[in-house]
C-alpha beads as a LAMMPS data file, in Angstrom:
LAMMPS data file: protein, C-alpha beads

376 atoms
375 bonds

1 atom types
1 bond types

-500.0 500.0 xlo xhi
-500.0 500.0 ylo yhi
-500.0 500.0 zlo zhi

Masses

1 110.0

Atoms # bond

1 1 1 60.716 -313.880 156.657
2 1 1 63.254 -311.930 158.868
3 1 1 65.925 -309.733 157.005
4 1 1 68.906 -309.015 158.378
5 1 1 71.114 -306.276 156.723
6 1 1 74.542 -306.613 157.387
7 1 1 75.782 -304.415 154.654
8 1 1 76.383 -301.309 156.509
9 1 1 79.768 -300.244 154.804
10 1 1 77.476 -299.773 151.572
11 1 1 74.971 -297.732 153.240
12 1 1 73.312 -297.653 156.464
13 1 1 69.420 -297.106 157.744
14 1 1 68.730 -293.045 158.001
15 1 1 67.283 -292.411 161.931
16 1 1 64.276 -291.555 162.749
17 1 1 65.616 -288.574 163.872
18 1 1 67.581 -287.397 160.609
19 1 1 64.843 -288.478 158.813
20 1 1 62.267 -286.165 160.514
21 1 1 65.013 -283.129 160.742
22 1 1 65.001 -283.745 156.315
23 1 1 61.537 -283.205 156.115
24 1 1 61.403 -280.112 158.177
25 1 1 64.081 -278.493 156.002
26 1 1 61.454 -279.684 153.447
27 1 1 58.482 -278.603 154.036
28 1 1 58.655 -276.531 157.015
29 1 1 62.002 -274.562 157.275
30 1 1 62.258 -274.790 153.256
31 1 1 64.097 -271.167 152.361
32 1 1 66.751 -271.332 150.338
33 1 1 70.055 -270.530 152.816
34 1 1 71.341 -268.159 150.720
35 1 1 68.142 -265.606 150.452
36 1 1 68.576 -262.576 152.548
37 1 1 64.967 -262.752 153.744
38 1 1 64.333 -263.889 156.852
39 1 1 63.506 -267.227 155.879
40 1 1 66.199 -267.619 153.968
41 1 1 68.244 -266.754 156.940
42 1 1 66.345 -269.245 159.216
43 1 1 67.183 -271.741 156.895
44 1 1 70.948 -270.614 157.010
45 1 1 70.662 -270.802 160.940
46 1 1 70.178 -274.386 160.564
47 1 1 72.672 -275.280 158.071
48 1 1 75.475 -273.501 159.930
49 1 1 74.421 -275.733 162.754
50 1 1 74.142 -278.831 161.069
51 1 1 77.723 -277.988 160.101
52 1 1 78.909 -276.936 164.090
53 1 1 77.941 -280.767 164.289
54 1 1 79.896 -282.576 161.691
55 1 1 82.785 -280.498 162.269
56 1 1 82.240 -281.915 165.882
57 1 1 83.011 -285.111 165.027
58 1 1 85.928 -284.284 163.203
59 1 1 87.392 -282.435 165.935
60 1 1 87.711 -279.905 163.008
61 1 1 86.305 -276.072 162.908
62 1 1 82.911 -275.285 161.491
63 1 1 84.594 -272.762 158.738
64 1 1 87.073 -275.836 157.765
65 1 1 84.055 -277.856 156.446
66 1 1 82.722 -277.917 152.698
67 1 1 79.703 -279.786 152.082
68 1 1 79.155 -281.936 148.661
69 1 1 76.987 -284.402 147.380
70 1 1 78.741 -287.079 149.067
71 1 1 82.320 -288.730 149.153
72 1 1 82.924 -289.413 145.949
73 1 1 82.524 -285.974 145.001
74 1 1 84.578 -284.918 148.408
75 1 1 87.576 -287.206 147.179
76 1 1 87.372 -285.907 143.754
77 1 1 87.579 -282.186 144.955
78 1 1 90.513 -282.926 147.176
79 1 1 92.324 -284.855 144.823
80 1 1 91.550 -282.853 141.405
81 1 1 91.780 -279.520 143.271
82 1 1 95.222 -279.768 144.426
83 1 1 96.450 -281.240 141.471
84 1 1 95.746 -278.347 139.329
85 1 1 95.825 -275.871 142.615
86 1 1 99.657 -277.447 142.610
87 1 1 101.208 -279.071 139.545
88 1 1 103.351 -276.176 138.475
89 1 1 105.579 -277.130 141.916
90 1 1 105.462 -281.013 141.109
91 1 1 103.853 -283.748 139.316
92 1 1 104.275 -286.621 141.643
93 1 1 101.375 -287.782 143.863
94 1 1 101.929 -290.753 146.593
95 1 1 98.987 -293.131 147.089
96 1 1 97.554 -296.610 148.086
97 1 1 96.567 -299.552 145.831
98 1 1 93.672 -300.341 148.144
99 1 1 91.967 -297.136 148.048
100 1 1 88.526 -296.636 147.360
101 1 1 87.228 -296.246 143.444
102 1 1 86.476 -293.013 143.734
103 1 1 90.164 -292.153 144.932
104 1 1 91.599 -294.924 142.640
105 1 1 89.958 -294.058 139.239
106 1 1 90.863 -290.586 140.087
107 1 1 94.624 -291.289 140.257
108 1 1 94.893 -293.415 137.329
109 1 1 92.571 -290.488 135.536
110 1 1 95.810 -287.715 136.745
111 1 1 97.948 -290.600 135.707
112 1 1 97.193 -290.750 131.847
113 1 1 97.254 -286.381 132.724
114 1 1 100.730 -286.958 133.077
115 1 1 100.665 -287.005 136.332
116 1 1 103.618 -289.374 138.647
117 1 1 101.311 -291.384 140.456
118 1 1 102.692 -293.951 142.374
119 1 1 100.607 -296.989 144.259
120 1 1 101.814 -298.325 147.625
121 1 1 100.419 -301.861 147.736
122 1 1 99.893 -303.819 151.458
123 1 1 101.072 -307.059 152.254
124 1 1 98.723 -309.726 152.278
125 1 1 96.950 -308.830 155.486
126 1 1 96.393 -305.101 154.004
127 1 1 98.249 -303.232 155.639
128 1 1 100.324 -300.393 154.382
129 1 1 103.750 -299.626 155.694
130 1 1 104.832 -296.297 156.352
131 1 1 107.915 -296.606 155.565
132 1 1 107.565 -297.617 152.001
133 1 1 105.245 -294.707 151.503
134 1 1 107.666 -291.977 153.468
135 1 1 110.327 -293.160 151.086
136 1 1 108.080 -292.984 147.792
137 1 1 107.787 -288.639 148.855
138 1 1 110.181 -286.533 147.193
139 1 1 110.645 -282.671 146.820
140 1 1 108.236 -283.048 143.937
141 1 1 105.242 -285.113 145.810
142 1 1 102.531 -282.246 146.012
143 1 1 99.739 -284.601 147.318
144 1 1 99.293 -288.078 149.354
145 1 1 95.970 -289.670 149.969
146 1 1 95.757 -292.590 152.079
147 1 1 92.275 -293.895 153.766
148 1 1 91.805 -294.399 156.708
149 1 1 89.534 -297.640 157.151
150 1 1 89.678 -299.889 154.193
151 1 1 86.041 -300.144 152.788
152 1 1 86.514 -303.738 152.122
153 1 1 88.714 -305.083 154.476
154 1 1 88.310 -303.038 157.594
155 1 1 92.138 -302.280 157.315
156 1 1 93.310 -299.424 159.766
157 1 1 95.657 -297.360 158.060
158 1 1 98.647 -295.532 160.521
159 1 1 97.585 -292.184 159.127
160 1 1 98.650 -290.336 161.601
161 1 1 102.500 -291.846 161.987
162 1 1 102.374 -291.364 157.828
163 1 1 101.175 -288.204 157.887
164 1 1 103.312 -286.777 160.143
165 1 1 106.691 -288.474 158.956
166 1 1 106.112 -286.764 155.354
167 1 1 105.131 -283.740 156.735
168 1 1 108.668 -283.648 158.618
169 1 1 110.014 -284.370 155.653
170 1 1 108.474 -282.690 153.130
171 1 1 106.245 -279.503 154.967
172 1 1 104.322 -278.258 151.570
173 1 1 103.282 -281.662 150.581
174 1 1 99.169 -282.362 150.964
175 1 1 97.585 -284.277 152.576
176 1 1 94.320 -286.403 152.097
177 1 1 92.355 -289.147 153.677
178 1 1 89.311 -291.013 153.177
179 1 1 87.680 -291.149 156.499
180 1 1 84.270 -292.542 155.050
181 1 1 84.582 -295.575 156.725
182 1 1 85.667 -294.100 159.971
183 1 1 83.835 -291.048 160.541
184 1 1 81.594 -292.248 164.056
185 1 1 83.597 -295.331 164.413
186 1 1 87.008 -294.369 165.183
187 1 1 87.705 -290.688 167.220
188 1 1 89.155 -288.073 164.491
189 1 1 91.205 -285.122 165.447
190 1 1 91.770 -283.573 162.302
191 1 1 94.838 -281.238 163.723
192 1 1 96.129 -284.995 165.293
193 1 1 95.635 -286.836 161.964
194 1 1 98.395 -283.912 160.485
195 1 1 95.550 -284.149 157.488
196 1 1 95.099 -281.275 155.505
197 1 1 92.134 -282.626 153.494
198 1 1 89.740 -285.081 155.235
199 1 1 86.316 -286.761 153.541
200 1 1 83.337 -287.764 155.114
201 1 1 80.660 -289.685 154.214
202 1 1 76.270 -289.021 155.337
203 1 1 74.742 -292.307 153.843
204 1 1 77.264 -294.452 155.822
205 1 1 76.241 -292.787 159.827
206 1 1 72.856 -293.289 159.375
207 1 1 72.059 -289.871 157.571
208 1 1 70.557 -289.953 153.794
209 1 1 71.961 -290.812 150.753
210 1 1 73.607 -286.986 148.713
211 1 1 75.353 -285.383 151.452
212 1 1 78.993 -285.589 152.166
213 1 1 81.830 -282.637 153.213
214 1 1 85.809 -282.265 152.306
215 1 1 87.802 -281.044 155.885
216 1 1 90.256 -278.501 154.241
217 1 1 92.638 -276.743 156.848
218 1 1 92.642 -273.660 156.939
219 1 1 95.583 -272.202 154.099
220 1 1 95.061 -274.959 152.236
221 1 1 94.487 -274.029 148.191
222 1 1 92.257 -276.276 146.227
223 1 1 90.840 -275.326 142.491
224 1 1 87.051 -275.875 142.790
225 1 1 85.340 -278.324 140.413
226 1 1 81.708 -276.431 140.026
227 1 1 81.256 -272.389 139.234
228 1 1 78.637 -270.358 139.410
229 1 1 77.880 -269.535 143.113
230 1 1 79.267 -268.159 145.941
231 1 1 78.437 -271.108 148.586
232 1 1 80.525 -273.343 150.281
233 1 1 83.340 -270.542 149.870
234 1 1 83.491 -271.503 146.389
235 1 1 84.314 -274.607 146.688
236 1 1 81.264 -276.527 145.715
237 1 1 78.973 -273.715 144.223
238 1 1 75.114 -274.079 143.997
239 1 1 72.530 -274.020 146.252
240 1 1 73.373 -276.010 149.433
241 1 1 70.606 -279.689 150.136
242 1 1 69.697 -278.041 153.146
243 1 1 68.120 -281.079 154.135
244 1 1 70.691 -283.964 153.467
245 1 1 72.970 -281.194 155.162
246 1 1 70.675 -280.716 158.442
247 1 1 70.278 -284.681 158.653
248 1 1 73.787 -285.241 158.507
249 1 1 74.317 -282.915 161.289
250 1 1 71.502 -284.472 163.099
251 1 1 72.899 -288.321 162.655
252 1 1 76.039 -287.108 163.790
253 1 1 74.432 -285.733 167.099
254 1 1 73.229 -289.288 167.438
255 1 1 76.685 -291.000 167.426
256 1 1 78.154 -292.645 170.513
257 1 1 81.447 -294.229 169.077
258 1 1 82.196 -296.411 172.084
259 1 1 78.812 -297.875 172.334
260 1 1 78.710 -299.182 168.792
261 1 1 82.471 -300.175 168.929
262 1 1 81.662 -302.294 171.672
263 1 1 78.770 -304.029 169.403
264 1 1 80.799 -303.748 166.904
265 1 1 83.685 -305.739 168.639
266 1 1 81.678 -308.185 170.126
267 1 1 79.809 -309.385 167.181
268 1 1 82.855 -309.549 164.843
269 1 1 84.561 -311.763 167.285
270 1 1 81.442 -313.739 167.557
271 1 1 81.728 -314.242 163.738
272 1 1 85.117 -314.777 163.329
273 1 1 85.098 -317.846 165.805
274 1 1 82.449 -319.335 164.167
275 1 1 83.577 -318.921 160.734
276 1 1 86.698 -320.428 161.654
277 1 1 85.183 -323.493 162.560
278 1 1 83.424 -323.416 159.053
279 1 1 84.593 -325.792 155.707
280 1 1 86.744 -323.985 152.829
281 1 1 86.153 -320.328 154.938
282 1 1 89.083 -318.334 154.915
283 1 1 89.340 -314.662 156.585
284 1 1 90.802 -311.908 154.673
285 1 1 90.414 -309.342 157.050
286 1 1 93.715 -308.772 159.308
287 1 1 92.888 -309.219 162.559
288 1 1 93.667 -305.527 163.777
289 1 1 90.856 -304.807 161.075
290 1 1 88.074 -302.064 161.837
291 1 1 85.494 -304.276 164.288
292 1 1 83.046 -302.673 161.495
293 1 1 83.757 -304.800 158.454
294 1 1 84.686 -308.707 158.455
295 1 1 86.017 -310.015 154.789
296 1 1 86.533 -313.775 154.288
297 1 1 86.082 -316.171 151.167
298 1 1 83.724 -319.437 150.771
299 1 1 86.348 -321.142 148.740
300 1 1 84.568 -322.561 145.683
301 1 1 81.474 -320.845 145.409
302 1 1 81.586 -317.696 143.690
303 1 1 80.301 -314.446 145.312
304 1 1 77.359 -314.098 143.179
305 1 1 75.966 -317.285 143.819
306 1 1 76.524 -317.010 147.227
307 1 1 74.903 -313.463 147.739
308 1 1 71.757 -314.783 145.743
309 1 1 71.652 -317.353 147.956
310 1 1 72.031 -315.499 151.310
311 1 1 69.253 -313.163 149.862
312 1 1 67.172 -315.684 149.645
313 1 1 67.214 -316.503 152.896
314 1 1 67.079 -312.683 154.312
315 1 1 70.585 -312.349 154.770
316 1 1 72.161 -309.581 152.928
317 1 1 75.923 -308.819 153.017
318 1 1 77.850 -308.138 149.627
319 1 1 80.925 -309.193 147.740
320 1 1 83.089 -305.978 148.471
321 1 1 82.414 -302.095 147.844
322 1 1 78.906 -301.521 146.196
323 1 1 80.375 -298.912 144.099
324 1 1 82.436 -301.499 141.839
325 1 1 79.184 -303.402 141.774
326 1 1 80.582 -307.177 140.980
327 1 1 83.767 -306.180 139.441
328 1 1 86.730 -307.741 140.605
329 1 1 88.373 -306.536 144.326
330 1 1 91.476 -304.387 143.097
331 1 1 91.560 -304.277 146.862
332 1 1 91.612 -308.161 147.643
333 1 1 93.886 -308.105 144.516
334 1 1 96.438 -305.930 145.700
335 1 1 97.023 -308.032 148.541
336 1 1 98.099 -311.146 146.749
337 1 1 94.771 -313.029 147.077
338 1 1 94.346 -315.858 144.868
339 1 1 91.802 -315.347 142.164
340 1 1 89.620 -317.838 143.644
341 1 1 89.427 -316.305 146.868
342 1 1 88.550 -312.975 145.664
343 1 1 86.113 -314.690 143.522
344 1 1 84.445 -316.220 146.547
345 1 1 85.036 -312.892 148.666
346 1 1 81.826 -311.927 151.067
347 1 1 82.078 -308.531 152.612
348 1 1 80.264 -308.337 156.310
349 1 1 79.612 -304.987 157.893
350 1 1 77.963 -304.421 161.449
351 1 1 76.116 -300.903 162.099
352 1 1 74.788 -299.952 165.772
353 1 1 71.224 -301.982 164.650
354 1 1 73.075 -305.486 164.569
355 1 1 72.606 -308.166 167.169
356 1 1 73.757 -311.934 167.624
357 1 1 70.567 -313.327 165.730
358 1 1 71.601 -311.650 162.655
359 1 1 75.500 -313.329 162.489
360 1 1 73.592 -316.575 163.180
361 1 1 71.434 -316.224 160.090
362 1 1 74.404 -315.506 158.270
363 1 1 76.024 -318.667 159.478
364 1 1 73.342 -320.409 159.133
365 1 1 72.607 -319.183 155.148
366 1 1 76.462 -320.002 154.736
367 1 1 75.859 -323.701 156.187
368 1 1 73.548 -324.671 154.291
369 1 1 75.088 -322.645 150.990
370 1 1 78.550 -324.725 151.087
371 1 1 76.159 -327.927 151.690
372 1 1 73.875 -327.290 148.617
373 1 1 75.246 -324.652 146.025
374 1 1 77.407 -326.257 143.352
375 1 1 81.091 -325.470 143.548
376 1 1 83.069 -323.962 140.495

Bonds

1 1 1 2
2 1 2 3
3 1 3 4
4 1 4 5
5 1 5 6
6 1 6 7
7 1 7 8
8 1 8 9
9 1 9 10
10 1 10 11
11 1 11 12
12 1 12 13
13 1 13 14
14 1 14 15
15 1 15 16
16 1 16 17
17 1 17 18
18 1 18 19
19 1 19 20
20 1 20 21
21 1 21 22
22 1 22 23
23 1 23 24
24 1 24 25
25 1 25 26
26 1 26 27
27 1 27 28
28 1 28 29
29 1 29 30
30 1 30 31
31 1 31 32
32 1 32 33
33 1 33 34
34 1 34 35
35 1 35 36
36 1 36 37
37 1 37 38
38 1 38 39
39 1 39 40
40 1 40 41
41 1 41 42
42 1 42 43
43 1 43 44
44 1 44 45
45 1 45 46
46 1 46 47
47 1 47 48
48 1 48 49
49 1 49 50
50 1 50 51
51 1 51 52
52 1 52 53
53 1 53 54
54 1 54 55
55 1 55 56
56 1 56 57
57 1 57 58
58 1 58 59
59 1 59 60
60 1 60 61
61 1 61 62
62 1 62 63
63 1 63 64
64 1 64 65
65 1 65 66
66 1 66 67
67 1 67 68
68 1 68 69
69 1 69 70
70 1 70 71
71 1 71 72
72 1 72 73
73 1 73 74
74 1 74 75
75 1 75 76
76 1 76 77
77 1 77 78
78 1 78 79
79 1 79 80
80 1 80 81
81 1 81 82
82 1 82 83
83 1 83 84
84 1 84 85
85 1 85 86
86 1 86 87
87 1 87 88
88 1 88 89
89 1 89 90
90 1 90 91
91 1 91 92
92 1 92 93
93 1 93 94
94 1 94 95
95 1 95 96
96 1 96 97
97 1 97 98
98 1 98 99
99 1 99 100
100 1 100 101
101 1 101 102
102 1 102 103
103 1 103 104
104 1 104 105
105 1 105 106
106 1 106 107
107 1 107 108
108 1 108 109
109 1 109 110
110 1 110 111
111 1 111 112
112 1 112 113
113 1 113 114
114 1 114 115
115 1 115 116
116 1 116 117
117 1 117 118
118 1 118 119
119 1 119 120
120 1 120 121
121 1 121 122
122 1 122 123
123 1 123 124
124 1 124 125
125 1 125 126
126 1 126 127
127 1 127 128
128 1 128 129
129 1 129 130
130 1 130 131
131 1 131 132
132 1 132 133
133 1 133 134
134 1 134 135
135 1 135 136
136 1 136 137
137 1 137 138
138 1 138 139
139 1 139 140
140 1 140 141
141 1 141 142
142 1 142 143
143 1 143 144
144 1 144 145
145 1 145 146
146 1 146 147
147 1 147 148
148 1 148 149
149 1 149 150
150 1 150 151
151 1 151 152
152 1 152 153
153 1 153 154
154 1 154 155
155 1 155 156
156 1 156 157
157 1 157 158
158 1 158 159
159 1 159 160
160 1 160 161
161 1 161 162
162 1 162 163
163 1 163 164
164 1 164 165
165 1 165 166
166 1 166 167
167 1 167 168
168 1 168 169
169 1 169 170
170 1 170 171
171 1 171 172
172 1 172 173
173 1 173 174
174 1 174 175
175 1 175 176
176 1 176 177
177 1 177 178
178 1 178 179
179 1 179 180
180 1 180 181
181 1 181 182
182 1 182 183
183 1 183 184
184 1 184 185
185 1 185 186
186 1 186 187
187 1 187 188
188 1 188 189
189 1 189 190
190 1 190 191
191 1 191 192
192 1 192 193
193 1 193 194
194 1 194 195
195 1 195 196
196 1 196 197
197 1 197 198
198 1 198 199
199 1 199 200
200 1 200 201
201 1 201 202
202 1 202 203
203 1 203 204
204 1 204 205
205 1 205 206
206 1 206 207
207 1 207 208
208 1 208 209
209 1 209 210
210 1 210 211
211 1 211 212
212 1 212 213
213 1 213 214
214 1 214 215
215 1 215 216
216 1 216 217
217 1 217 218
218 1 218 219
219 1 219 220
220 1 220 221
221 1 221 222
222 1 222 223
223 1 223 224
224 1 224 225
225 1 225 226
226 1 226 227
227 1 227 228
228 1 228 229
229 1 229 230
230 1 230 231
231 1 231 232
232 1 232 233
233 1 233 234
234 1 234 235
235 1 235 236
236 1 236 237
237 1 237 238
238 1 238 239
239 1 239 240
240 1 240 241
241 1 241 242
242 1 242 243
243 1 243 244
244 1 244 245
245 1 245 246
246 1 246 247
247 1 247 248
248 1 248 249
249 1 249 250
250 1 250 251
251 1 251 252
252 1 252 253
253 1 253 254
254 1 254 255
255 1 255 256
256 1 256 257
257 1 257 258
258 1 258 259
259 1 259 260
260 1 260 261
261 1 261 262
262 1 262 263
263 1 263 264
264 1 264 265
265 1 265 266
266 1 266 267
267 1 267 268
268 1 268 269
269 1 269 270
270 1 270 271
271 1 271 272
272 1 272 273
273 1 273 274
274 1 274 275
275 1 275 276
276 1 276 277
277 1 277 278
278 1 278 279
279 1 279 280
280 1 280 281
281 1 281 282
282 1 282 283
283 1 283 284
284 1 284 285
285 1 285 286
286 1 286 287
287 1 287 288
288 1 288 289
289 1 289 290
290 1 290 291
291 1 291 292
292 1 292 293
293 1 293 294
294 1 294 295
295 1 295 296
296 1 296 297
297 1 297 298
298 1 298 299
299 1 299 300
300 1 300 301
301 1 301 302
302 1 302 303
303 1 303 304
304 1 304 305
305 1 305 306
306 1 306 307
307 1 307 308
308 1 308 309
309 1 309 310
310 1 310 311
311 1 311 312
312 1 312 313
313 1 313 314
314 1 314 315
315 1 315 316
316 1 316 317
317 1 317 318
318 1 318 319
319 1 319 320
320 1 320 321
321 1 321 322
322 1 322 323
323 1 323 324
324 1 324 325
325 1 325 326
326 1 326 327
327 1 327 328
328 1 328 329
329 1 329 330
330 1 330 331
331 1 331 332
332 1 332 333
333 1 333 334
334 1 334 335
335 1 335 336
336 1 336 337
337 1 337 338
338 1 338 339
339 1 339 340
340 1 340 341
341 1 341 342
342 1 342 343
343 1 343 344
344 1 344 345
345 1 345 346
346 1 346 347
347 1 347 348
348 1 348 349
349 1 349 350
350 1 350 351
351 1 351 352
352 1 352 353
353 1 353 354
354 1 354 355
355 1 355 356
356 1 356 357
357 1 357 358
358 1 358 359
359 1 359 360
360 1 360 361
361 1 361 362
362 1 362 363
363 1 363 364
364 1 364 365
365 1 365 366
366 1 366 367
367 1 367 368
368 1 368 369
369 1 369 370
370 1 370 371
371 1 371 372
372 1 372 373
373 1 373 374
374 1 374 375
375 1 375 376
């Protein structure tokens, strides 16, 4: 039986290429980076250039660039460390209800810490206005994180015209984004963005699973979450995955944005008109969404079942991000959704590997789902 994978937002296929550079920092160039033998330098060598690379892609300087375990860990830095880096000048932190888990659980986490946390919800096409969260900064907002592709919906947040509104407004106030979903899909200029703190993501450009980095601009103060070391400037002490590091710089060699946009674009159009001529399907991705990720609902089938069922057939998408695995979309929620169409929600994301033949097993598996499954 075929499989085709259509679950890129959750993770994505390591190259060949990233793959082979990981096993040379393995069992070839396997020093640790921060022995002063020669080795050890050879091994540095490497990671320095593996980090050249990312920065790259971030438009971003090499020395701006911390590497952690992945973007979780990236978000919780940036968030965490200027909390406590800043709460003695404010308490109040500005933020989106559709952010990712790792940003959201953080913020309720500060929230019970006493913390003014307040949640700028979208409409119900997801998108954020900036307006609404200019007005929620004050002279006591010391951090706002807002992503920058929605993991679940594709949603492109205005960023930049955010970003740069508050920081006319309010100079000393931070500021964070969750590029995960948009690092190699959309072009970042981190000086551009007006970001100050910036996460990125391996496992989702085709590099392995552990590796992630935190942009922080240069002057910005963040109170590290690990001690013990002097790597990383502090930041994120221990001794750096040379490896996941070198394959992530190696995957991000590999990217040509415009080439898998254009893929990208003409699949999810492909998709979209076909869905819409589908029973009980209804979109929930606005149509200005990331050509990346397509979100839409099987009205009366539930998620599960449906996801079993595509499985079955070698069609795998999922129901929304993998890190909530099955809980209900605070995203999809946020918006205004029905519960019965986040119930039935079906999360489709395309990676450079898709073709045609893959959306038509989808549609297929779908057809024959809404003919046969039972409906709640």
């Amino acid at each position: 039986m075929a499989e085709h994978y259509l679950d890129n937002s959750a993770t994505t296929a390591v190259s060949t290429a990233a793959a082979q550079k990981a096993v040379e920092l393995m069992c070839e160039n396997f020093a640790n980076p921060s022995s002063l033998h020669s080795l050890g330098f050879k091994a540095a060598k490497e990671l320095e250039a593996a980090r050249s690379k990312v920065a790259g892609l971030l438009g971003a300087e090499p020395s701006e660039l911390c590497f952690t375990s992945g973007g979780t860990e990236a978000n919780n830095l940036a968030i965490l460390g200027t909390a406590e880096a800043l709460r003695r000048r404010g308490n109040r932190i500005v933020t989106t209800a559709t952010e990712h888990s790792s940003v959201h659980d953080t913020m309720l986490h500060l929230q019970k810490e006493g913390f003014d946390v307040v949640f700028i919800s979208p409409d119900e096409q997801g998108h954020i206005s900036p307006k609404e969260v200019t007005d929620a900064v004050n002279s006591k907002t010391i951090l706002v994180s807002i992503m920058l592709v929605n993991n679940e919906t594709g949603a492109i947040n205005p960023v930049r015209e955010i970003f740069s509104a508050i920081k006319r407004k309010n100079p000393d106030t931070v500021l964070h984004t969750d590029a995960v979903q948009a690092l190699g899909k959309l072009e970042i200029k981190a000086k551009k963005l007006f970001a100050d703190l910036i996460t990125v993501s391996g496992h989702k450009v085709h590099a392995p699973k552990g590796v992630g980095a935190l942009f922080v601009r240069k002057g910005v103060r963040l109170i590290p979450r690990t001690f013990g070391g002097s790597q990383e400037k502090k930041l994120r002490t221990g001794t750096e995955a040379a490896p996941l590091i070198c394959a992530f710089g190696t995957a991000c060699e590999e990217i040509d944005i415009a080439k898998s946009t254009r893929t990208a674009k003409e699949l999810n159009t492909y998709l979209r008109e076909k869905l819409s001529q589908m029973p009980d399907i209804i979109i929930n991705s606005p149509e200005d969404a990331s050509p990346f990720v397509l979100n839409f609902s099987v009205k009366g089938i539930r998620s599960e079942t449906m996801l079993h069922h595509l499985a079955s057939t070698g069609v795998y998408v999922s129901s929304g991000s993998a890190c909530s695995k099955g809980a209900k979309s605070h995203v999809l929620k946020s918006m205004g959704l029905a519960d019965d169409v986040i119930d039935s929600a079906i999360r489709v994301s395309f990676s450079k590997h898709n073709t045609q033949s893959d959306c038509d097993a989808l549609l297929e598996g779908l057809a024959a789902g809404i003919n046969t499954l039972a409906k709640r």
